[in-house]
C-alpha positions as CSV (number, residue, x, y, z in Angstrom):
1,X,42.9,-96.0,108.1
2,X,43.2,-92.3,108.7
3,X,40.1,-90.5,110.5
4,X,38.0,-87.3,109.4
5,X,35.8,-85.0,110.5
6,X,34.0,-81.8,110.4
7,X,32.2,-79.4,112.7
8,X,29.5,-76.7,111.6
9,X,27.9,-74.5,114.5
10,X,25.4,-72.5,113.6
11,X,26.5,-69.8,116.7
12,X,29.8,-69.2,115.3
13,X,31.1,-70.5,118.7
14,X,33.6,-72.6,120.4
15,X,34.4,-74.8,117.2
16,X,37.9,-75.4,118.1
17,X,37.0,-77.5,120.8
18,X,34.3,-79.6,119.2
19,X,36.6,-80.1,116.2
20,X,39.3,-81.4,118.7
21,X,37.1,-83.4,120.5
22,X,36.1,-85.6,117.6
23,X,39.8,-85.6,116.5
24,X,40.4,-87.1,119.8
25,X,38.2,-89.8,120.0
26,X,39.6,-90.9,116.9
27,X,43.3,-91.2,118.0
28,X,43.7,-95.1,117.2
29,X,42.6,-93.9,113.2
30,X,46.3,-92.0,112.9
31,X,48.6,-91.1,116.1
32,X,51.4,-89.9,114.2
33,X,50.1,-86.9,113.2
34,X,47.0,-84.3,113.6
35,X,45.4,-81.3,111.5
36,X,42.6,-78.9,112.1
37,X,41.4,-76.5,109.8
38,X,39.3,-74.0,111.6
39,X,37.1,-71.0,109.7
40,X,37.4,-67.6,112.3
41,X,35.4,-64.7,111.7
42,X,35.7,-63.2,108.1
43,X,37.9,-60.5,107.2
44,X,36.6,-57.9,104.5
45,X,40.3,-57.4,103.6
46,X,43.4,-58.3,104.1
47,X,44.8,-62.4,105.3
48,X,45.7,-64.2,108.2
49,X,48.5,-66.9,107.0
50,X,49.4,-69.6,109.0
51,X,53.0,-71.3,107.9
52,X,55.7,-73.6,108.7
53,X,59.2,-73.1,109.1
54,X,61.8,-76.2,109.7
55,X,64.4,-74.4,112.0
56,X,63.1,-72.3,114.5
57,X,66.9,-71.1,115.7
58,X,66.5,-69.3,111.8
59,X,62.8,-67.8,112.3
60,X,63.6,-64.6,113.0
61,X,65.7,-63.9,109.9
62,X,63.0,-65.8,107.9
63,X,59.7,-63.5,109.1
64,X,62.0,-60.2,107.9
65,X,62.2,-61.9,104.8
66,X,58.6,-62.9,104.7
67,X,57.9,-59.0,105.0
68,X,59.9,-58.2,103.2
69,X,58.2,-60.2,100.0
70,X,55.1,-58.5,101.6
71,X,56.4,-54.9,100.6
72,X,57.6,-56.5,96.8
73,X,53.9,-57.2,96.6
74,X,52.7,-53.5,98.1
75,X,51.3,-55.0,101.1
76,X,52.3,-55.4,104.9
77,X,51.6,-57.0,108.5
78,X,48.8,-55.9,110.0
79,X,49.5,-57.0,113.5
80,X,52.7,-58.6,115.3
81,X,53.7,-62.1,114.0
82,X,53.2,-65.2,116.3
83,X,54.4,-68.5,116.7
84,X,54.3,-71.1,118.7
85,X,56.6,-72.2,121.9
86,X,56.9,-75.7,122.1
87,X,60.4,-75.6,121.6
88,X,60.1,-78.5,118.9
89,X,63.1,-77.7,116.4
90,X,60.3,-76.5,113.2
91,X,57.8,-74.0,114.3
92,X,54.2,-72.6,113.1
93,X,53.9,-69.3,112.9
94,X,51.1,-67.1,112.1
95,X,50.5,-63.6,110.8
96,X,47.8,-60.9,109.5
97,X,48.7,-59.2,106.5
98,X,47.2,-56.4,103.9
99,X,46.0,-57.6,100.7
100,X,49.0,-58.3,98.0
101,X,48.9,-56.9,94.4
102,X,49.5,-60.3,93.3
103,X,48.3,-62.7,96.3
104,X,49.6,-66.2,94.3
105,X,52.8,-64.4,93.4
106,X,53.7,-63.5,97.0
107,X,52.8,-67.4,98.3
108,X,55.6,-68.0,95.2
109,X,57.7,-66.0,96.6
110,X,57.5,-66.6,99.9
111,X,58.2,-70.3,99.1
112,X,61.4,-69.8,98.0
113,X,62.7,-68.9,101.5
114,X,64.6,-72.1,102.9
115,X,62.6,-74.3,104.7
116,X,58.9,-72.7,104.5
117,X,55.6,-73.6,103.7
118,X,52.5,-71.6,104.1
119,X,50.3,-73.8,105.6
120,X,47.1,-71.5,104.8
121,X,46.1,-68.2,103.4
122,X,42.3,-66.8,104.2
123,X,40.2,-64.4,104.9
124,X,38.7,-66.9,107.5
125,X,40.9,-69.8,107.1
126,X,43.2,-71.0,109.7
127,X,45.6,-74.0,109.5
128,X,47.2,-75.9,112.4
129,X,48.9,-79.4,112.0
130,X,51.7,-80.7,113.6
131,X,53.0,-84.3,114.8
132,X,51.1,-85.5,117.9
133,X,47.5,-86.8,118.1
134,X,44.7,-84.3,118.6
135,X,45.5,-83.5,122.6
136,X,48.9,-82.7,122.0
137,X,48.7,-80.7,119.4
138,X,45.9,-79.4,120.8
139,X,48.1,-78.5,123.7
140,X,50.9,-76.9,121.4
141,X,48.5,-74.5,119.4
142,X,45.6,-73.9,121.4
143,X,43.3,-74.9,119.2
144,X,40.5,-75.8,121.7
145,X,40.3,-72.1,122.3
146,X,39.9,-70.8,118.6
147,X,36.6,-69.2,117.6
148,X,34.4,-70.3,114.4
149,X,32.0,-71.1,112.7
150,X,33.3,-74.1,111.0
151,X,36.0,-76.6,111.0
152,X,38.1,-79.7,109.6
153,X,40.3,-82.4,111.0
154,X,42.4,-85.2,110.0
155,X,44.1,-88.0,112.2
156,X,46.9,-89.6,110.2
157,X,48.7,-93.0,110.2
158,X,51.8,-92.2,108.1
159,X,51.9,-95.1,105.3
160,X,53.3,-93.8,102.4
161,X,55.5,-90.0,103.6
162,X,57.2,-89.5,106.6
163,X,56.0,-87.6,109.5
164,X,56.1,-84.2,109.5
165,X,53.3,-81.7,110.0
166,X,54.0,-80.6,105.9
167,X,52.8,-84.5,105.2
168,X,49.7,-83.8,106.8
169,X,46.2,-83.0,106.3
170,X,44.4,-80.5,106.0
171,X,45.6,-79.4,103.0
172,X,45.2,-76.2,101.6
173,X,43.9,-75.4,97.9
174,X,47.0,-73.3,96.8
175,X,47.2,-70.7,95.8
176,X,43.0,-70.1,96.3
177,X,42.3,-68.7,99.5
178,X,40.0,-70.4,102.4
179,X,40.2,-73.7,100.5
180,X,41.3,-77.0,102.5
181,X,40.9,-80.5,102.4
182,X,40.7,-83.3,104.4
183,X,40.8,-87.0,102.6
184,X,40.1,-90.5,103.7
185,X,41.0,-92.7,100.3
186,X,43.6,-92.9,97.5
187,X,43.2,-91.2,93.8
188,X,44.4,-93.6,91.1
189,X,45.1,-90.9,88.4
190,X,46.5,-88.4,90.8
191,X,49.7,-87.8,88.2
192,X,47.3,-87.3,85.0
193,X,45.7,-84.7,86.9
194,X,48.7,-83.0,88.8
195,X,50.3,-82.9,85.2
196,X,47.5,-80.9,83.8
197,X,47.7,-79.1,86.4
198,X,50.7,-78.0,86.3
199,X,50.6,-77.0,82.7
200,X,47.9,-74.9,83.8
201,X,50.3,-73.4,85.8
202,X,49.2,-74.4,89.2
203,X,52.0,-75.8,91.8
204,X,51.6,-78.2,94.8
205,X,53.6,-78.5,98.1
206,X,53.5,-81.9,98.2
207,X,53.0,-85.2,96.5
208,X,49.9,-85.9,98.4
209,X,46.6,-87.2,96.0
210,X,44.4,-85.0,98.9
211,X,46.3,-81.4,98.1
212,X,45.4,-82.3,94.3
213,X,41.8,-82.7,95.1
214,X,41.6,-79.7,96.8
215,X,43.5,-77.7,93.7
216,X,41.4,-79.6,91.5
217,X,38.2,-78.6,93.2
218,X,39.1,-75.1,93.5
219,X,39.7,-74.4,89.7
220,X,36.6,-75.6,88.8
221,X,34.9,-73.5,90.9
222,X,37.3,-70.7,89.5
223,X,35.8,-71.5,86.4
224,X,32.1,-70.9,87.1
225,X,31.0,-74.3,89.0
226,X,29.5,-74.2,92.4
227,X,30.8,-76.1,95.0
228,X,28.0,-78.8,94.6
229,X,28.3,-79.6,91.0
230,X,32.5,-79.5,91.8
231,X,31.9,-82.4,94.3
232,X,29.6,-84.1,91.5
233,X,32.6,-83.9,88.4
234,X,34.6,-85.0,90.5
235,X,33.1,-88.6,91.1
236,X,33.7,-89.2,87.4
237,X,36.9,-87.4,87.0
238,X,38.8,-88.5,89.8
239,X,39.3,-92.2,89.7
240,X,40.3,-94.4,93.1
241,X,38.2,-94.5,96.3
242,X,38.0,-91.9,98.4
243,X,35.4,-89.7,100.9
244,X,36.8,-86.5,101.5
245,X,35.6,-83.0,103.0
246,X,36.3,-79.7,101.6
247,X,36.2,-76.7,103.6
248,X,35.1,-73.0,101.8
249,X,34.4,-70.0,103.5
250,X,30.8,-70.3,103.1
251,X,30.6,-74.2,104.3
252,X,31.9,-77.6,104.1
253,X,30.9,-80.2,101.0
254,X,31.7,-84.2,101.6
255,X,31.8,-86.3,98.3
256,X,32.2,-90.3,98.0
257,X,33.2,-92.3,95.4
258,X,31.5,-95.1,93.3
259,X,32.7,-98.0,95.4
260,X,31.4,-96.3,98.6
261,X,34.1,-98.2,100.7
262,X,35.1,-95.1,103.0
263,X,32.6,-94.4,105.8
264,X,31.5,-91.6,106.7
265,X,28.4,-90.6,109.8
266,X,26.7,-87.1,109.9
267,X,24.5,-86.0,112.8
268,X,22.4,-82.7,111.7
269,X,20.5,-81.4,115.1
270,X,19.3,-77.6,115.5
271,X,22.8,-75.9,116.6
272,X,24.9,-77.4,113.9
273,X,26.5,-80.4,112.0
274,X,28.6,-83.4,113.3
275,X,30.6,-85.2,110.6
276,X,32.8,-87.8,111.3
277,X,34.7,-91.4,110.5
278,X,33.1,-93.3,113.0
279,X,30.1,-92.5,114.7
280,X,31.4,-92.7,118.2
281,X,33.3,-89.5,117.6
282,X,29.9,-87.8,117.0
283,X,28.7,-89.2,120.2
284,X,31.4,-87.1,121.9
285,X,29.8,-84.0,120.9
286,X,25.8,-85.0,121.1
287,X,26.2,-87.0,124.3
288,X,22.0,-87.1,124.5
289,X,19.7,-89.4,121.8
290,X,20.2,-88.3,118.1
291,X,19.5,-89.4,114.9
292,X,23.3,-90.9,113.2
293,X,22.9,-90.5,109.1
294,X,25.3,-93.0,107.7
295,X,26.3,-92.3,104.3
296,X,27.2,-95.2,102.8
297,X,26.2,-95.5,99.3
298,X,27.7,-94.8,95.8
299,X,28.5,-91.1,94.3
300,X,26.7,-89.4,97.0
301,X,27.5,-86.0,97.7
302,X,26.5,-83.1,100.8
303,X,26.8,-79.2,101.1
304,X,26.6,-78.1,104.7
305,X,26.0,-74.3,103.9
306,X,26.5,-71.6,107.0
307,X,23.2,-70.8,109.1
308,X,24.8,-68.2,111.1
309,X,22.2,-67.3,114.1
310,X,19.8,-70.5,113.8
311,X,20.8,-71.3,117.2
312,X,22.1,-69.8,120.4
């Protein structure tokens, strides 16, 4: 039921709004919830985090110790924290930090204080997700207003988890940086997988089959794959059915499983790439005649790569 999408412009432009706007037109897919993963001009060093905190009457006391782990890891902020003022009792929050010794050991760290979750660590990478559909979280976080040059969202319909912006997409590939996921589908050996995983040493912030993906995606790549042949091993190693979109600093890849049941629409014109659910949401963004790809067969796979400067 829940809704994807994704959003390359080839101007490095005013994604957050385009990325919103097919969100939006997707509402009825999953009210409960919205997430956007949006991809802001790249850092040569240093992070921008993006994290969650349940109690906002503790954040203050929580970001010292946040910094804190920062200076046990012989880094520091960059710029002033911010959050968000919706008054809602969690919060988002955001900061800019120096590189860590040890950047997987600081996210450990860090997520040991009561009550936090980093939602996303990047050079580029920026997550937002909070209960709401697109427009009010939209309205929370500003996201309409964020700069990029690519972007991911998620509209969920809360089945399985409650709802909390922690239970939603996108999920980011922890502990790799400027990884994210969004996922339409359900894996079938998600604990065979999370168990190796976690031998491996890897840990997950939730018990969500999509965050695995992402992780499982990400370590392959670690190990020498590129992102196209990681989106090819993983329509034989990951059973169930599932389309999903995974977001890198360089681009966005989309694979399908073998029974092809999740749809999924692309529209590829000069200034950038639509992806989306349903075609209608594409419509929202390419309002004059364009050609709709549907992709709706078997093990098929898509890297949209970065073509910064194409197009005005």
């Amino acid at each position: 039921m829940c809704g994807i999408s994704g959003r390359v412009r080839y101007d490095g432009g005013r994604v957050g709004a385009d990325i919103v706007e097919l969100a939006a037109c997707m509402r009825h897919r999953g009210p409960d919830s919205t997430g956007f993963a949006v991809y802001g001009p790249r850092r040569e060093t240093g992070f921008v985090v993006r994290g969650y905190l349940d109690d906002r009457a503790r954040l203050d006391r929580t970001l010292q110790d946040v910094v804190s782990a920062l200076a046990d890891h012989g880094a520091g902020l960059t710029g002033e924290p911010t959050w968000d003022g919706s008054g809602q009792s969690h919060v988002l929050f955001r900061m800019e930090i120096s590189d860590p010794d040890h950047l997987s050991g600081w996210v450990d760290q860090v997520e040991l204080i009561p009550g936090v979750e980093l939602l996303s660590v990047g050079r580029s990478l920026e997550v937002v997700k909070d209960v709401g559909d697109a427009r009010e979280v939209d309205e929370k976080h500003d996201v309409s207003r964020m700069q990029g040059t690519h972007a991911l969202s998620n509209m969920r319909l809360a089945t399985e988890s409650l709802v909390s912006p922690i239970a939603s997409h996108p999920f980011w590939a922890r502990p790799f940086p400027d990884v994210c996921i969004v996922h339409n589908g359900q894996l079938t050996n998600y604990f065979t997988w999370r168990r190796r995983l976690e031998r491996a040493g890897y840990r997950f912030g939730s018990e969500n089959d999509s965050e695995l993906i992402a992780v499982w995606n990400s370590v392959q790549m670690s190990e020498g794959h590129s992102l196209q042949s990681s989106l090819t091993l993983s329509q034989s190693e990951l059973d169930g059915v599932f389309t999903y979109l995974l977001g890198t600093v360089d681009g966005i890849g989309m694979a399908k499983d073998r029974w092809a049941i999740k749809p999924l629409a692309v529209v590829a014109e000069s200034d950038g790439i639509a992806i989306a659910t349903e075609e209608q949401a594409l419509r929202s963004i390419y309002e004059h005649e364009v050609d709709v790809h549907n992709y709706d067969g078997p093990l098929m796979t898509e890297v949209w790569p970065l073509r910064l400067g194409v197009a005005a």
